[in-house]
Structures are given as C-alpha cells and as structure tokens.
C-alpha positions in Angstrom: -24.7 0.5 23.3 -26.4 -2.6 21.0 -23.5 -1.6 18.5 -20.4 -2.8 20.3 -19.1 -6.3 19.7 -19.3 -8.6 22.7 -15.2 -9.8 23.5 -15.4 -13.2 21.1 -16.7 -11.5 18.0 -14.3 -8.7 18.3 -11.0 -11.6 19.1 -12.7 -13.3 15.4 -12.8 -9.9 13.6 -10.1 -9.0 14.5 -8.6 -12.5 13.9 -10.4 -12.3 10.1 -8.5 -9.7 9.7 -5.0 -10.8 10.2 -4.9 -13.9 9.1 -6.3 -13.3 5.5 -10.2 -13.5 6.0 -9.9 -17.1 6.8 -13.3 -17.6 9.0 -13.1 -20.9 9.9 -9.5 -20.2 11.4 -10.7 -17.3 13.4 -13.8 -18.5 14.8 -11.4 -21.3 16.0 -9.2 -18.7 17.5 -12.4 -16.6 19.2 -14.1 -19.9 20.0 -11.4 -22.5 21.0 -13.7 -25.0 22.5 -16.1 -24.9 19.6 -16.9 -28.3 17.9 -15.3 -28.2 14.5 -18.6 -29.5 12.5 -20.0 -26.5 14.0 -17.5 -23.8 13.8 -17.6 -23.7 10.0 -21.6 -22.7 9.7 -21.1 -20.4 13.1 -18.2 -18.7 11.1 -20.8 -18.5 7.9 -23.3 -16.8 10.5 -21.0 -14.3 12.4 -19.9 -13.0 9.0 -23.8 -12.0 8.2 -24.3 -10.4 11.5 -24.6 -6.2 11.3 -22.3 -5.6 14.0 -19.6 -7.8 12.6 -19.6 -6.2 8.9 -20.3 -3.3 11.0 -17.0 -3.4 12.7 -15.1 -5.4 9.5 -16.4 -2.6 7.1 -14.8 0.4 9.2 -11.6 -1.4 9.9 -11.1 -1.9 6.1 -11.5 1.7 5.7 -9.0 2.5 8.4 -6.3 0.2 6.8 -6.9 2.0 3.2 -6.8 5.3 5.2 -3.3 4.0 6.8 -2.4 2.9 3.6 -2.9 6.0 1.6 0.1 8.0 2.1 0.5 11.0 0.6 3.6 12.0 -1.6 4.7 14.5 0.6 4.0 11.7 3.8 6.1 9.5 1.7 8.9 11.6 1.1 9.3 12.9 4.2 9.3 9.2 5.6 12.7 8.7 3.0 14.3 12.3 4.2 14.2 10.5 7.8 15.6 7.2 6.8 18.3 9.2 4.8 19.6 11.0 7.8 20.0 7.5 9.4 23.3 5.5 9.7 22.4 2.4 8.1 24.5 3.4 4.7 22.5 0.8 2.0 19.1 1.6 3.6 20.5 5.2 3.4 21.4 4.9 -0.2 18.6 3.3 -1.7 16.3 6.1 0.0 18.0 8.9 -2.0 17.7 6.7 -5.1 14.1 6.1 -4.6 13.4 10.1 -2.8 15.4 11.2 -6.3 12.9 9.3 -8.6 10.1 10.7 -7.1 11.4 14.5 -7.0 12.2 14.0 -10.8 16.1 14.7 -9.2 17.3 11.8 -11.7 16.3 13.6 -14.8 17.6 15.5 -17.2 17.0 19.3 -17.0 14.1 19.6 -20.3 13.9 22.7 -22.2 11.0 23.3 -24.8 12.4 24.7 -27.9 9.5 26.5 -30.1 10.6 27.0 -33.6 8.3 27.8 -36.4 9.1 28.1 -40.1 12.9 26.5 -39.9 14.2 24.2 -42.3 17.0 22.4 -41.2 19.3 20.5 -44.2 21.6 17.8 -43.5 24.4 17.7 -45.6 25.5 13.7 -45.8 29.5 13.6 -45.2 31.4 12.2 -48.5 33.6 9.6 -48.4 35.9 10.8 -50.7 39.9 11.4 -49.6 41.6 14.1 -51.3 
C-alpha cells in the first residue's frame, strides 16, 4: 500500500484544495509546527511528490465529475426546488427550468414557399 498518503500529506492536499492551491498556507495547516523559512520549499517539494499529484490529480477529476451535471440532472434539481415553499426561490426556478425547456418561446413554424411574389402596395395619403 506505497500509494496511500501518510495523515499530513493528505490534511495539505486536502487543504490545497480548499483554500485555492495556496501551498504555503496548507503545509502550515498539515504542518503547524513547521519553521516558516522552511515551510515554503517543503510546500515546493510535497507538490513534486507522485503520491501527492497522485491524489491532487484524481480529486480534480472528481470535482469536474461533480460539476458536470447533466441537463436532465439539472432540471430535475429545479422541478424539486419548484415544489418547495419558498415562493421567490420557487419562482425563479420556473423562470430558469422554462428557459432551458425552450417553454418561454414562441411556438416557430417553417413556412416553405417557392415561386411567390408578394407586392406591397404603399398606402396613399390622399383624403377623398
């Protein structure tokens, strides 16, 4: 089991993650009593090591999974907050739900015509 992260390296990954990538901060966090002219190159040097972008590279992937949701996911997610009783949260769901079922749109009808000539006839602005 060399691929697991020992408790430290997973508090700074972990850490990295949430506050923004800031190393410096969450080496600090994973190693509290570290010396501060130190805890800038050990950052540098945890962010080179396998098992860290190991564990950093898959937990980037799992947030783009998370935060890939599908149309279907999405709108199912507004049919839920519509049946709720908050009535402006409940509005604004049916506005956004509408936009994305194309509900706010005008019916379209395609109209083929070939070989008609349609003449306008200006209106006069004679009186008789």
């Amino acid at each position: 089991m060399g691929d697991e992260l020992n408790d430290k390296q997973l508090t700074f990954c972990e850490e990295y993650l949430i506050n923004g990538h800031n190393a410096l901060n969450a080496y600090k966090k994973a190693y509290p009593d570290a010396k501060e002219e130190s805890a800038q190159a050990s950052a540098s040097r945890l962010l080179e090591n396998v098992k860290v972008l190991t564990y950093l590279d898959k937990a980037r992937e799992e947030n783009r999974k998370r935060a890939r949701m599908s149309k279907d996911d999405k709108l199912g997610l507004l049919e839920s907050i519509m049946a709720g009783e908050n009535k402006n949260l409940t509005i604004k769901a049916i506005e956004v739900h509408n936009k994305m079922t194309g509900d706010n749109e005008a019916e379209k009808k395609d109209i083929n015509v070939s070989g008609l000539n349609i003449n306008e006839i200006p209106p006069t602005d004679k009186k008789d």
